[in-house]
VEXROGU-748327 format. One record per atom (N, C-alpha, C): residue in three letters; atom name; x, y, z. Coordinates in nm, 4 decimals. Each point is the difference from the previous one (the first is absolute). Layout:
! VEXROGU-748327
(rec ALA CA (X Y Z))
...
***
This chain:
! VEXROGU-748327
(rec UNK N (10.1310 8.3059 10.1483))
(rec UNK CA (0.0725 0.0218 -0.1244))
(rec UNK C (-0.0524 0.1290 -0.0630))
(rec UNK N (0.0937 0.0980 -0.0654))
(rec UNK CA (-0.0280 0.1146 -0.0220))
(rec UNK C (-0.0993 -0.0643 -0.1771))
(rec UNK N (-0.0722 0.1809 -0.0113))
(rec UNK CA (-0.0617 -0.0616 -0.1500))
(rec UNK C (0.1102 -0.0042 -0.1332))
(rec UNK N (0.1456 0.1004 0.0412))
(rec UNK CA (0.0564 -0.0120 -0.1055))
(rec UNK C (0.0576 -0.1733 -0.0104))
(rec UNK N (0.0219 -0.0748 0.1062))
(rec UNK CA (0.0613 -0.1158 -0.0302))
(rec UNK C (-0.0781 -0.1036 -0.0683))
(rec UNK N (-0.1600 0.0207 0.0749))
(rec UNK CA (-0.1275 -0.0835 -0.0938))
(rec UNK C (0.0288 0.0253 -0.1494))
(rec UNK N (0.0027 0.1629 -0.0380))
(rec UNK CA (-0.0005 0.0644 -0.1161))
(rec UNK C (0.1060 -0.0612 -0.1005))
(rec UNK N (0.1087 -0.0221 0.0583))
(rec UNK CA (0.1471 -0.0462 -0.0750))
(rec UNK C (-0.0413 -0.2064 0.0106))
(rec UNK N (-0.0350 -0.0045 0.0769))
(rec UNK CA (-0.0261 -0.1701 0.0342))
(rec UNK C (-0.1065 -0.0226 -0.1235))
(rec UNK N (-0.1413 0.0402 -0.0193))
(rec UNK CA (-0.0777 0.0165 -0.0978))
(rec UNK C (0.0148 0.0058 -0.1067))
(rec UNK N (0.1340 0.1077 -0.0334))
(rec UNK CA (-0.0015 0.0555 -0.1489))
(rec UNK C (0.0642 -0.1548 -0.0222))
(rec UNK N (0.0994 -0.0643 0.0082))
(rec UNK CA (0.0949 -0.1163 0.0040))
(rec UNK C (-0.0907 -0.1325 0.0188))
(rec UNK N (-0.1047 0.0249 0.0052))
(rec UNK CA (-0.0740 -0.1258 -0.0477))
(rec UNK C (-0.0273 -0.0855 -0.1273))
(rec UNK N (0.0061 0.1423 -0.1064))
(rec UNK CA (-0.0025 -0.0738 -0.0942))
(rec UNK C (0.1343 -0.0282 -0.0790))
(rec UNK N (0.1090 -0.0084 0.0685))
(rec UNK CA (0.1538 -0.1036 -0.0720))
(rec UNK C (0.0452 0.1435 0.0576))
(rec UNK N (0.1459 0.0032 -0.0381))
(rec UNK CA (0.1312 0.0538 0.0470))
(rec UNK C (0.0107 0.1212 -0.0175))
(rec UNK N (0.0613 0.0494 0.0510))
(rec UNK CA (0.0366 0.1625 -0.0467))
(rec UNK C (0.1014 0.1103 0.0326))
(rec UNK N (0.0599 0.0459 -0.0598))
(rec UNK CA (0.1055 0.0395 0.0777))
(rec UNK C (-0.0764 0.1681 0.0846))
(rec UNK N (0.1073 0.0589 0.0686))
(rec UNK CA (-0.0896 0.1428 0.0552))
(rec UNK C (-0.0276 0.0441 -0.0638))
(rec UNK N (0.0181 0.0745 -0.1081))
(rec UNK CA (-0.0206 0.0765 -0.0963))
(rec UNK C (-0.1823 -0.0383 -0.0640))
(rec UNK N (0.0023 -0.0898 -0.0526))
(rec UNK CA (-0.1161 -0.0742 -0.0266))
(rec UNK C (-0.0689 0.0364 0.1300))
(rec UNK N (0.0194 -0.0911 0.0559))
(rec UNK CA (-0.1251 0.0479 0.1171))
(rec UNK C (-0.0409 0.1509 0.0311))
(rec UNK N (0.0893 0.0952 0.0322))
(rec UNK CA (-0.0296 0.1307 0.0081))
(rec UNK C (-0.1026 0.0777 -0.1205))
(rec UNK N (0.0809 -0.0668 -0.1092))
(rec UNK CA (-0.1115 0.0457 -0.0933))
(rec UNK C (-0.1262 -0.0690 -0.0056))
(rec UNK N (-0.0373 -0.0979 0.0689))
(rec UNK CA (-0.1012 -0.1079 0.0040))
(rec UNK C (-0.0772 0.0904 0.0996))
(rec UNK N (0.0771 0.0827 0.0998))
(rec UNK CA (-0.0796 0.0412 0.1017))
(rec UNK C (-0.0482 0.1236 -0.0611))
(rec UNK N (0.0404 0.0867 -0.0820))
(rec UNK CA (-0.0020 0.1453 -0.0476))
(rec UNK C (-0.0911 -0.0513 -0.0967))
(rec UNK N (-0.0263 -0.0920 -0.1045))
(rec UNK CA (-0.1344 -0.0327 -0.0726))
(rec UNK C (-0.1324 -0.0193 0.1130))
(rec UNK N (-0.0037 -0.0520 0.0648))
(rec UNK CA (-0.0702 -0.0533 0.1061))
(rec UNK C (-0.0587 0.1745 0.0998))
(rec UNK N (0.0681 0.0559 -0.0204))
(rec UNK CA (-0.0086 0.1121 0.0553))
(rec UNK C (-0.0046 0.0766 0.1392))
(rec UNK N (0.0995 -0.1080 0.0775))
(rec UNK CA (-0.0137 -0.0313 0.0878))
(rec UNK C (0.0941 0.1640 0.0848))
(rec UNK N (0.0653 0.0896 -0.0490))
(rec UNK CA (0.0353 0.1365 0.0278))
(rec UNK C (-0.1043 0.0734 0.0473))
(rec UNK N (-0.1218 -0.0267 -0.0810))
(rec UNK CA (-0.1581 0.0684 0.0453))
(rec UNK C (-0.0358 -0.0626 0.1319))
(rec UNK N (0.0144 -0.1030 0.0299))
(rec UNK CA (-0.0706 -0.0297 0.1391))
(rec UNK C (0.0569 -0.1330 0.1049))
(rec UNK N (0.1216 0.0226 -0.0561))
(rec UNK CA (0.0908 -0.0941 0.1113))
(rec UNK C (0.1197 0.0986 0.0415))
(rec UNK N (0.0946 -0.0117 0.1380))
(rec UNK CA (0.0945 0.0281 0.0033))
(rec UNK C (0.1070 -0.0708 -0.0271))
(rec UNK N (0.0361 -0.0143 -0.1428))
(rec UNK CA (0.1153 -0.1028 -0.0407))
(rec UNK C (0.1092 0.0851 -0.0331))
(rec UNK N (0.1226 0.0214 0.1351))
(rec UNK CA (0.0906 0.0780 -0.0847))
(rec UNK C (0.1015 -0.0553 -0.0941))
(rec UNK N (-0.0309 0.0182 -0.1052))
(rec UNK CA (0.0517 -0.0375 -0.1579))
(rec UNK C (0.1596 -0.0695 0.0414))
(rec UNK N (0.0901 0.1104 0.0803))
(rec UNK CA (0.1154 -0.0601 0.0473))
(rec UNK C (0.0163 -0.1040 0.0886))
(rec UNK N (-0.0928 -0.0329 0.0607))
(rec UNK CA (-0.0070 -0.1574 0.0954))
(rec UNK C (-0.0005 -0.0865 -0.0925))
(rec UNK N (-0.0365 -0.0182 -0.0968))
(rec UNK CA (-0.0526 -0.1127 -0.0556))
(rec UNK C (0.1281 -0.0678 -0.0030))
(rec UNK N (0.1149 0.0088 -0.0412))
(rec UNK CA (0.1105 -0.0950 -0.0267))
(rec UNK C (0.0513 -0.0391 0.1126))
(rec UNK N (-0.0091 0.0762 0.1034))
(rec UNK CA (-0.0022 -0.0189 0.1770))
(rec UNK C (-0.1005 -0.1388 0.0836))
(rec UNK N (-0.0897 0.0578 -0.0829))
(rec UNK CA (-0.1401 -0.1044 0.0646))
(rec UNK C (0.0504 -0.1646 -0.0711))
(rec UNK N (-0.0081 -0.0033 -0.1756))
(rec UNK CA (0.0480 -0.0997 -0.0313))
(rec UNK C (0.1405 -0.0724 0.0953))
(rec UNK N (0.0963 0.0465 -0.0175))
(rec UNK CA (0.1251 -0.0580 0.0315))
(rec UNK C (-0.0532 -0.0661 0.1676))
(rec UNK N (-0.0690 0.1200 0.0595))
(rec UNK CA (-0.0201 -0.0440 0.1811))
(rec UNK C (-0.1051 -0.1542 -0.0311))
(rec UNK N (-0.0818 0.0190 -0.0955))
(rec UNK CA (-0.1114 -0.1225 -0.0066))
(rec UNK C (0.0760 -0.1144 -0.0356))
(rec UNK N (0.1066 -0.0214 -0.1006))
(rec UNK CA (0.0572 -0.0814 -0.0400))
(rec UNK C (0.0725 -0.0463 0.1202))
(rec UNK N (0.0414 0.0965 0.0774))
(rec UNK CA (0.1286 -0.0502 0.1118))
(rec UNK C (-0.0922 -0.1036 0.1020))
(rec UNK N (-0.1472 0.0411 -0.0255))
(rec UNK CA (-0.1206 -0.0323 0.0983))
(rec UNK C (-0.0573 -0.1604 -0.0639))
(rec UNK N (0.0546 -0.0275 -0.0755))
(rec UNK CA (-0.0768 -0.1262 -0.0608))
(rec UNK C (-0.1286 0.0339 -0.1202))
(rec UNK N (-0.0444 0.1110 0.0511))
(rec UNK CA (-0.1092 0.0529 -0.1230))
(rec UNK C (-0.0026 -0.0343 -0.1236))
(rec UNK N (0.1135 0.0776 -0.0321))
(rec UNK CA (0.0239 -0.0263 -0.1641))
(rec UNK C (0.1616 -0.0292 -0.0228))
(rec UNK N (0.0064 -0.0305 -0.0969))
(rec UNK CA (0.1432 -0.1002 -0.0538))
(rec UNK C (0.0269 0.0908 -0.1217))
(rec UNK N (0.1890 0.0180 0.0408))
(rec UNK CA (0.0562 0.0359 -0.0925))
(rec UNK C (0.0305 -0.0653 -0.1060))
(rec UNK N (-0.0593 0.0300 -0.1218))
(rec UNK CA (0.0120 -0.1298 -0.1397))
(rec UNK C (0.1421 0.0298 -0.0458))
(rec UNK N (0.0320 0.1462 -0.0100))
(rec UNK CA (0.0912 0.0235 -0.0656))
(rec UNK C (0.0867 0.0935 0.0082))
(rec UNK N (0.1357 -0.0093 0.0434))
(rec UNK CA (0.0651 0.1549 0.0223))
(rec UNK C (0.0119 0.1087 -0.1206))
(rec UNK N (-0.0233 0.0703 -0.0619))
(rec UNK CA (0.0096 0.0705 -0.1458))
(rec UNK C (0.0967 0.1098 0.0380))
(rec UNK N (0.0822 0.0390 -0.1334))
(rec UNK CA (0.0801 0.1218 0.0172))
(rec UNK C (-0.1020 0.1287 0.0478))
(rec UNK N (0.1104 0.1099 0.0763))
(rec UNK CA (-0.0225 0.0652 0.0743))
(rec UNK C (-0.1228 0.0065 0.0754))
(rec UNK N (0.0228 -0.1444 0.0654))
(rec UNK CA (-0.1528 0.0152 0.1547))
(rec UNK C (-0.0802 -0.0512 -0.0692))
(rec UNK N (-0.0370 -0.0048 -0.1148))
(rec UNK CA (-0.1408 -0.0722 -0.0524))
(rec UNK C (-0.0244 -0.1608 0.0199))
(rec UNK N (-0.0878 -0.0003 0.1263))
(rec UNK CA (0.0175 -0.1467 0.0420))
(rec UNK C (-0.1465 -0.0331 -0.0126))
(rec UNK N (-0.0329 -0.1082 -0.0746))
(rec UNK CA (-0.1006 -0.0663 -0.0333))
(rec UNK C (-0.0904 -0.0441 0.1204))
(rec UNK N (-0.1263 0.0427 0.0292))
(rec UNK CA (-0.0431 -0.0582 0.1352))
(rec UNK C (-0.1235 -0.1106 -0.0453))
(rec UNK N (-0.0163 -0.1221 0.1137))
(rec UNK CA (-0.1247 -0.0684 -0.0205))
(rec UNK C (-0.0566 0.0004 0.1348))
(rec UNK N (-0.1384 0.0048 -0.0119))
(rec UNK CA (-0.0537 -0.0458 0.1673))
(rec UNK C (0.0092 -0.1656 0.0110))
(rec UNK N (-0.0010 -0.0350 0.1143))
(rec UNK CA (0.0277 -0.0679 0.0706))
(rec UNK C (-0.1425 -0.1198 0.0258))
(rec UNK N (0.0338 -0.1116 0.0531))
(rec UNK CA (-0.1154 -0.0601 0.0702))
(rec UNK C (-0.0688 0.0409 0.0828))
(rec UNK N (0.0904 0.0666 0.1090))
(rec UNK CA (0.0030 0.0865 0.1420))
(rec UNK C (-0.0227 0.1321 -0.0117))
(rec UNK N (0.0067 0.0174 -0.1673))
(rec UNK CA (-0.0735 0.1475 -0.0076))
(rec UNK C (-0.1039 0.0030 -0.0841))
(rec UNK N (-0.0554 -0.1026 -0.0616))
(rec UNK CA (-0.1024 -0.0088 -0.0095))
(rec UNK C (-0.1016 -0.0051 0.0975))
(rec UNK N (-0.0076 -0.1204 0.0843))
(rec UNK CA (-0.0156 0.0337 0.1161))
(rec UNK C (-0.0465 0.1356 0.1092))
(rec UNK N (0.1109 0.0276 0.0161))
(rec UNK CA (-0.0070 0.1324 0.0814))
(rec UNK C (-0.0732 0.1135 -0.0814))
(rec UNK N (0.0049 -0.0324 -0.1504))
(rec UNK CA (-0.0630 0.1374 -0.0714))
(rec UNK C (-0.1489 -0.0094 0.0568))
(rec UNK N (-0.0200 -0.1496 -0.0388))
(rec UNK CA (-0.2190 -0.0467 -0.0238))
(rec UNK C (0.0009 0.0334 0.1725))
(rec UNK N (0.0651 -0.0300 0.1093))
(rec UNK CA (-0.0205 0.0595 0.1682))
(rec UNK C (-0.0529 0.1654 0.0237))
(rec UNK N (0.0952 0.0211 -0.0890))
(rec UNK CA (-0.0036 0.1944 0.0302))
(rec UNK C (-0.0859 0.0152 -0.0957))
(rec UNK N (-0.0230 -0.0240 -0.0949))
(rec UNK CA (-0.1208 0.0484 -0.1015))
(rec UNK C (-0.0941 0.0016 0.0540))
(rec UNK N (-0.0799 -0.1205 0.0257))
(rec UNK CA (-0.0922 -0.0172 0.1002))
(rec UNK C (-0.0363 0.0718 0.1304))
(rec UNK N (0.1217 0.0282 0.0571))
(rec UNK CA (-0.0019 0.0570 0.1000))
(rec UNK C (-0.1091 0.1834 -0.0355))
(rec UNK N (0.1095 0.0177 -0.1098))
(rec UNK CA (-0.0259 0.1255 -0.0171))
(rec UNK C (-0.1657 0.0436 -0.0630))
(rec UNK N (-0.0339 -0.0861 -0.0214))
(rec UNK CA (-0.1506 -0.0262 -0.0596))
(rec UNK C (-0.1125 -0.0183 0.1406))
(rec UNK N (0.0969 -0.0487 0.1217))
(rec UNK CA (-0.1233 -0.0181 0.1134))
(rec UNK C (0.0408 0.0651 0.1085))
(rec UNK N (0.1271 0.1055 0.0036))
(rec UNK CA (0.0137 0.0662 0.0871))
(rec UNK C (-0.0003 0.1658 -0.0357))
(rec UNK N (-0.0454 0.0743 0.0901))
(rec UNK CA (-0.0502 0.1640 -0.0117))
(rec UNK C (0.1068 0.0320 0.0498))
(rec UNK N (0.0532 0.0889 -0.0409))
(rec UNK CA (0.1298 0.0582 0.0859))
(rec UNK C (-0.0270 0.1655 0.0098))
(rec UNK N (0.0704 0.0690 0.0153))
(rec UNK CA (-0.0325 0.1425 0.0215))
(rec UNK C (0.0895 0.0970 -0.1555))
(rec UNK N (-0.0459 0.0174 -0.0397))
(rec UNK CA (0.0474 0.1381 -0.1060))
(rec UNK C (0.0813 0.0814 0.0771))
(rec UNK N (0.1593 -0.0044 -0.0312))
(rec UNK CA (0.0599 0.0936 0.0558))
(rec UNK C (-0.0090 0.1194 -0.1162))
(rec UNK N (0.0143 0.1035 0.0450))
(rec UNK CA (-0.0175 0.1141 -0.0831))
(rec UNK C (0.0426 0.1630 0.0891))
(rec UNK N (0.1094 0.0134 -0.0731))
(rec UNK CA (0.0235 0.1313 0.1018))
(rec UNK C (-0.1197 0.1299 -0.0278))
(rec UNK N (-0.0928 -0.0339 -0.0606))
(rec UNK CA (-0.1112 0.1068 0.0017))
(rec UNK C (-0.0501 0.0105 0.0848))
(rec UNK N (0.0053 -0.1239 0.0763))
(rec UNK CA (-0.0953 0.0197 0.0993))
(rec UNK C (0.0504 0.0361 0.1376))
(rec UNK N (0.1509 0.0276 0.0109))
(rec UNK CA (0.0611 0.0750 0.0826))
(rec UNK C (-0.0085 0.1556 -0.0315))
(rec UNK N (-0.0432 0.0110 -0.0815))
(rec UNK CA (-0.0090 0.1142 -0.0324))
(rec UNK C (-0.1829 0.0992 0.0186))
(rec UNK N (-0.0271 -0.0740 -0.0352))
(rec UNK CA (-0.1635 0.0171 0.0406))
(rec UNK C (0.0405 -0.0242 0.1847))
(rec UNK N (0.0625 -0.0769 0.0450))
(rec UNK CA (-0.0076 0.0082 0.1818))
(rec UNK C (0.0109 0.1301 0.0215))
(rec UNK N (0.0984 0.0757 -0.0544))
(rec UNK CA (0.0564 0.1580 0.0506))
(rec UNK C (-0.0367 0.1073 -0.0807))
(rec UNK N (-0.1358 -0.0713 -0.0762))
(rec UNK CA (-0.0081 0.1278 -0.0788))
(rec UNK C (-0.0448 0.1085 0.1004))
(rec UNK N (0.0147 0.0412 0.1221))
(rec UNK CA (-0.0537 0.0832 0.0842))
(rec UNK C (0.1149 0.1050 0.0334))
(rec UNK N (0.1009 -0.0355 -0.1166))
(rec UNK CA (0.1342 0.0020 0.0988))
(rec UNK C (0.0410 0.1406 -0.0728))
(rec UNK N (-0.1287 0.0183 -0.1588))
(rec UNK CA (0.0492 0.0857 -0.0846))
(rec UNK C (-0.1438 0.1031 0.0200))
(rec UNK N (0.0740 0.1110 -0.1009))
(rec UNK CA (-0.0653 0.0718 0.0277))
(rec UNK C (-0.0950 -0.0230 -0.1146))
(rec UNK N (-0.1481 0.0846 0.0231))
(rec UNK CA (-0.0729 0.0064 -0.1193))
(rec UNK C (0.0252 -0.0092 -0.1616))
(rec UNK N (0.0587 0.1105 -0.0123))
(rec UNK CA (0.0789 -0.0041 -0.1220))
(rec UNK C (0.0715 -0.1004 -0.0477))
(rec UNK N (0.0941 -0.0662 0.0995))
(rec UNK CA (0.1146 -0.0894 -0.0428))
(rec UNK C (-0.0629 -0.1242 -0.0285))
(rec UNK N (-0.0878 -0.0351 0.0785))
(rec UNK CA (-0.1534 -0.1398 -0.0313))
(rec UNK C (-0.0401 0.0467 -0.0921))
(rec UNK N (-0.0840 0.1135 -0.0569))
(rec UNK CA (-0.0371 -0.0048 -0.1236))
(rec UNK C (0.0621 -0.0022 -0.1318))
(rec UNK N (0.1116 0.0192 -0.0158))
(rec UNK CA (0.1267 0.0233 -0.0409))
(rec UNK C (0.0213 -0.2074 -0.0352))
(rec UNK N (0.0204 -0.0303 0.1071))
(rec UNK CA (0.0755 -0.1005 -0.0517))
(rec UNK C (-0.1040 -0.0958 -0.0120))
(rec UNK N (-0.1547 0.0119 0.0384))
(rec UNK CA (-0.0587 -0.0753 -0.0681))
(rec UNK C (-0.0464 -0.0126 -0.1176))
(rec UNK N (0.0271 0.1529 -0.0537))
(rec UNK CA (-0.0429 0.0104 -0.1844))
(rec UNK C (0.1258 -0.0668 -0.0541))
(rec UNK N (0.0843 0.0169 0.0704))
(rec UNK CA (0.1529 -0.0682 -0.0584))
(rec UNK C (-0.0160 -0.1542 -0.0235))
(rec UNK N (-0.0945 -0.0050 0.0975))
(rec UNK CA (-0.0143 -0.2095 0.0260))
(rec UNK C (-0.0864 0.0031 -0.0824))
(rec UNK N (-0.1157 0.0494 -0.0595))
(rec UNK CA (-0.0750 -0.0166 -0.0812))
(rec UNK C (0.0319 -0.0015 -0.1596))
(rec UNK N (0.0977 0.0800 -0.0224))
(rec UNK CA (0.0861 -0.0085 -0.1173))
(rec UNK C (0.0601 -0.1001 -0.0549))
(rec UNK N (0.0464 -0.0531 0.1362))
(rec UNK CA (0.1598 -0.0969 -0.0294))
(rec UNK C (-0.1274 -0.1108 -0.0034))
(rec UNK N (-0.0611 -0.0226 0.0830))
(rec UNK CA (-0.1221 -0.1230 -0.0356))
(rec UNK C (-0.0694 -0.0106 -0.1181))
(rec UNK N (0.0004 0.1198 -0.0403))
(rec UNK CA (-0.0805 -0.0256 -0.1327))
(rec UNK C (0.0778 -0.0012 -0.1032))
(rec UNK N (0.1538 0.0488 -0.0134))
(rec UNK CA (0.0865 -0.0595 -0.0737))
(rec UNK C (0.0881 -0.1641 -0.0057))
(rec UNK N (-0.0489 -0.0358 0.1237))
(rec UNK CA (0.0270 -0.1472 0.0237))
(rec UNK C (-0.0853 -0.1044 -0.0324))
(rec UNK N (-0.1328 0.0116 -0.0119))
(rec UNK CA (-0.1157 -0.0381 -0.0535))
(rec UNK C (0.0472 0.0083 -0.1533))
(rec UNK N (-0.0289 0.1013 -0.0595))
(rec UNK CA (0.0843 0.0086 -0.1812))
(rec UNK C (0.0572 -0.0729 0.0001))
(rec UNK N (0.1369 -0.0057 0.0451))
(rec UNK CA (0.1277 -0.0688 -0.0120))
(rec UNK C (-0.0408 -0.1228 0.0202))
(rec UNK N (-0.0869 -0.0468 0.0896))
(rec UNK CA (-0.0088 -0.1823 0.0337))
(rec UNK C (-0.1065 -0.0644 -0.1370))
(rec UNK N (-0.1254 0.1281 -0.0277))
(rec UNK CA (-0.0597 -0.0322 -0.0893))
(rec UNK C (0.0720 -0.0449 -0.1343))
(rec UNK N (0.0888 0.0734 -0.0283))
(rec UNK CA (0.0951 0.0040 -0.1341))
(rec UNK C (0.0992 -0.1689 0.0157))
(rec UNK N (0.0338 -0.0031 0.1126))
(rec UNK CA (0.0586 -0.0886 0.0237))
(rec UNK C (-0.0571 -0.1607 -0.0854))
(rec UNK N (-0.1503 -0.0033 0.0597))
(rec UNK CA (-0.0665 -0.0781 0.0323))
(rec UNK C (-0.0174 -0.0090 -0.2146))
(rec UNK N (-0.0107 0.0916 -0.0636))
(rec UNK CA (0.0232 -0.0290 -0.1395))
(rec UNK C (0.1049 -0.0537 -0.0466))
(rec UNK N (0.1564 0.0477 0.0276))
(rec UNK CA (0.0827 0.0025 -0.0583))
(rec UNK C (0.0468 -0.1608 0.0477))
(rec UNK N (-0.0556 -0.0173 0.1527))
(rec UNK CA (0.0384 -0.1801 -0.0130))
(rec UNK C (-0.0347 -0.1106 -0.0531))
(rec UNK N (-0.1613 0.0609 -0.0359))
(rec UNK CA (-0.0524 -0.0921 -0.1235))
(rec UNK C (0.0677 -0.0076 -0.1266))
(rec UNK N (0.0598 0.1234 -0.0438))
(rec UNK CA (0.0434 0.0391 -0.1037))
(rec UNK C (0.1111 -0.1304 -0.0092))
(rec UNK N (0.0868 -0.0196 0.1099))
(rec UNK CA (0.0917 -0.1364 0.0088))
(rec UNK C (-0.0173 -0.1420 0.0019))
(rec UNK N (-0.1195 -0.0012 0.0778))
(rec UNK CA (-0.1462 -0.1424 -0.0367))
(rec UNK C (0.0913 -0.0364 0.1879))
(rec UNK N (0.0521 0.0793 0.0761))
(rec UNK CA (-0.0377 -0.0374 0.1313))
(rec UNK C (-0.1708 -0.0812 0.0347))
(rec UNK N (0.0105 -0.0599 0.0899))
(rec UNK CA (-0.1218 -0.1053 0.0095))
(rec UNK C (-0.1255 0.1324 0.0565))
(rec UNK N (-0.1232 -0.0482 -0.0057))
(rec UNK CA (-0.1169 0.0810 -0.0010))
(rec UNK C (-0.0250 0.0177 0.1351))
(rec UNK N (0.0899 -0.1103 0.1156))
(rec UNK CA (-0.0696 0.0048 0.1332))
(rec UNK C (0.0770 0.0864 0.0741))
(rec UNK N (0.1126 0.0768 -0.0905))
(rec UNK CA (0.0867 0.0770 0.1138))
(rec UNK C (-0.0733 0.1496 -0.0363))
(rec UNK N (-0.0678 0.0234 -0.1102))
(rec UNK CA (-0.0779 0.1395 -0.0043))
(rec UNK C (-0.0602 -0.0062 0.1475))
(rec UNK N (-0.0562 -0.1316 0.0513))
(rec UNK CA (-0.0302 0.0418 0.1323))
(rec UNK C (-0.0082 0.0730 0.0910))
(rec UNK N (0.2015 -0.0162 -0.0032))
(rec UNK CA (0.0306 0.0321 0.1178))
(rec UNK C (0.0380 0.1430 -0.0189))
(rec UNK N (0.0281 0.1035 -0.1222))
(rec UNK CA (-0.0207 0.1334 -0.0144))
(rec UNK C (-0.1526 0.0666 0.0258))
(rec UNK N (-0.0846 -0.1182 -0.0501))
(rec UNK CA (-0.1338 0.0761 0.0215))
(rec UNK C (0.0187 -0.0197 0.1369))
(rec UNK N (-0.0358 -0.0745 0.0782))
(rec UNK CA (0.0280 0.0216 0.1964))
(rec UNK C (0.0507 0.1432 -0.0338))
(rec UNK N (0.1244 0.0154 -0.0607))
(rec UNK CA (0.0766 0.0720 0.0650))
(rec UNK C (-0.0683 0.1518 -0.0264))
(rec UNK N (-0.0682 0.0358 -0.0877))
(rec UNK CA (-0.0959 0.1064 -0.0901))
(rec UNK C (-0.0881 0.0174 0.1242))
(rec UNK N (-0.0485 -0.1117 0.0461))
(rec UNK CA (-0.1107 0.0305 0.0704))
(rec UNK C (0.0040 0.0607 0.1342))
(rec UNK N (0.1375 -0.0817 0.0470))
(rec UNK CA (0.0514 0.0982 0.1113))
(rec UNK C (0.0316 0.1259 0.0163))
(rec UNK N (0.0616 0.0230 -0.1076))
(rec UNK CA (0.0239 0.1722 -0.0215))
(rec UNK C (-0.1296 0.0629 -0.0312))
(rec UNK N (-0.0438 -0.0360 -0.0834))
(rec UNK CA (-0.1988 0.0474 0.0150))
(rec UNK C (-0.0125 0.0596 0.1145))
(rec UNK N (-0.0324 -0.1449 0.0778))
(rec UNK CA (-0.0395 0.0256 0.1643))
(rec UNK C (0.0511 0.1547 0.0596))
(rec UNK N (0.1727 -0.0526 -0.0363))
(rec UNK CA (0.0840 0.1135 0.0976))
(rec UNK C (-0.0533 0.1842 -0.0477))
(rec UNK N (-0.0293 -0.0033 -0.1261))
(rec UNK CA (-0.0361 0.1242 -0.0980))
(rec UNK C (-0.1276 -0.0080 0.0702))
(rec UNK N (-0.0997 -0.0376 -0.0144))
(rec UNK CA (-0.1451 0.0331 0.0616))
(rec UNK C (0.0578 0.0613 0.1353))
(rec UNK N (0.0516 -0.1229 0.1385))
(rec UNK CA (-0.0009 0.0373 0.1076))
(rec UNK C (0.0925 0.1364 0.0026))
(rec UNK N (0.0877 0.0524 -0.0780))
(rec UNK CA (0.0875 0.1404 0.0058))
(rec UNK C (-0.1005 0.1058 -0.0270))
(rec UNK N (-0.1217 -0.0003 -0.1411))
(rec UNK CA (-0.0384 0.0453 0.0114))
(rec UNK C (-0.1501 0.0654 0.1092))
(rec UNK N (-0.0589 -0.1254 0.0210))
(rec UNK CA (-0.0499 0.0659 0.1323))
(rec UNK C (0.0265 0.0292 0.1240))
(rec UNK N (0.1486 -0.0489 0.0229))
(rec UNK CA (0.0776 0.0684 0.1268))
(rec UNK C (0.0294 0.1809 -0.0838))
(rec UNK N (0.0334 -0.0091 -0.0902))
(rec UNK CA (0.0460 0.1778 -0.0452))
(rec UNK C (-0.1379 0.0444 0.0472))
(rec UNK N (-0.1059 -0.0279 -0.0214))
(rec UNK CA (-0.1028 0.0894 0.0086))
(rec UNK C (-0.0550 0.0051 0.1101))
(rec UNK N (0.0399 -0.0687 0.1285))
(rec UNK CA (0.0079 -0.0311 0.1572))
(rec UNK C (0.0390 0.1148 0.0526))
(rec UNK N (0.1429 -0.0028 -0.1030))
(rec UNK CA (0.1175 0.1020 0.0829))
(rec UNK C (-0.0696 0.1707 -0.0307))
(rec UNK N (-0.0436 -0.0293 -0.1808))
(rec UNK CA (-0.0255 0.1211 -0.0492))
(rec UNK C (-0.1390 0.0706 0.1349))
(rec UNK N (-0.0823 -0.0526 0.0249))
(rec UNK CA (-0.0956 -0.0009 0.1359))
(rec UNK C (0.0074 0.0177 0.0747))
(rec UNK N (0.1312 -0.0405 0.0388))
(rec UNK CA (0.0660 0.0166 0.1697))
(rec UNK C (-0.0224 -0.1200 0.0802))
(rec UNK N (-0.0434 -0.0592 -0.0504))
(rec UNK CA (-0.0737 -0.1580 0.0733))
(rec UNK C (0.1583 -0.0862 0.0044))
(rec UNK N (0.1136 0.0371 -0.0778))
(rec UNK CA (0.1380 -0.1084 0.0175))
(rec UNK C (0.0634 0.1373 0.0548))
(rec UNK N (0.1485 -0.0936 0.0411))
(rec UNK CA (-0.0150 -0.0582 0.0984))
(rec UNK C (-0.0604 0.0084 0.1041))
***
């Protein structure tokens, strides 16, 4: 089960909701910073879960606004995959790191070049998650999802350290 369906199964634990609600349930939660939830699935994912036994349509509402509840069977299936996801390691997909494969592929310049570029955009993504991480308190979102932005801070950390001592590899001649 993907994490956006846990994500939509989860939010719907605590009583009904139509999409709308939930999306914004997911955008407090802050889940744009460090999930791939594309915002437009969500009314896709609901309707397919409902067709699935998951969750139950309470209510048809004018234009599409249909009331969703989880299910027995998606209760269920949520506490399976939760769990799951708590005792299984999976791999970080990340096209950076297709990119670090071929960094051989550029020239000096163009590696140094686009790693000050990565160092930028990282350290403007860091800001941005930090700010985040205020403005959801500011809504009284719950305290345990700062969590999952800090993870997400820390990863980009990581990625900013490791850019910068690869630049100074390259600056050496030691990369590629």
């Amino acid at each position: 089960m993907s994490s956006t369906r846990v994500l939509l199964l989860g939010v719907l634990l605590d009583g009904p909701l139509h999409g709308y609600e939930v999306r914004r349930r997911l955008e407090l939660m802050g889940t744009q910073h460090w999930a791939n939830v594309a915002y437009g699935s969500i009314y896709h994912g609901l309707g397919k879960m409902a067709d699935e036994g998951l969750l139950e349509r309470m209510e048809e509402g004018k234009g599409g606004k249909t009331l969703y509840a989880i299910t027995d069977v998606g209760r269920a299936e949520f506490g399976r995959h939760l769990l799951s996801h708590w005792w299984e390691i999976k791999p970080i997909v990340d096209p950076f790191q297709v990119a670090i494969t071929f960094m051989d592929r550029l020239s000096s310049a163009e590696l140094a070049s686009a790693m000050e570029a990565r160092a930028a955009q990282l350290q403007f993504a860091i800001g941005m998650t930090e700010r985040a991480i205020s403005g959801k308190q500011a809504y009284g979102a719950p305290r345990h999802i700062d969590e999952c932005l800090r993870l997400n801070i820390l990863q980009l950390q990581a990625q900013l350290t490791w850019v910068g001592e690869a630049a100074e590899k390259v600056k050496n001649g030691d990369l590629p």
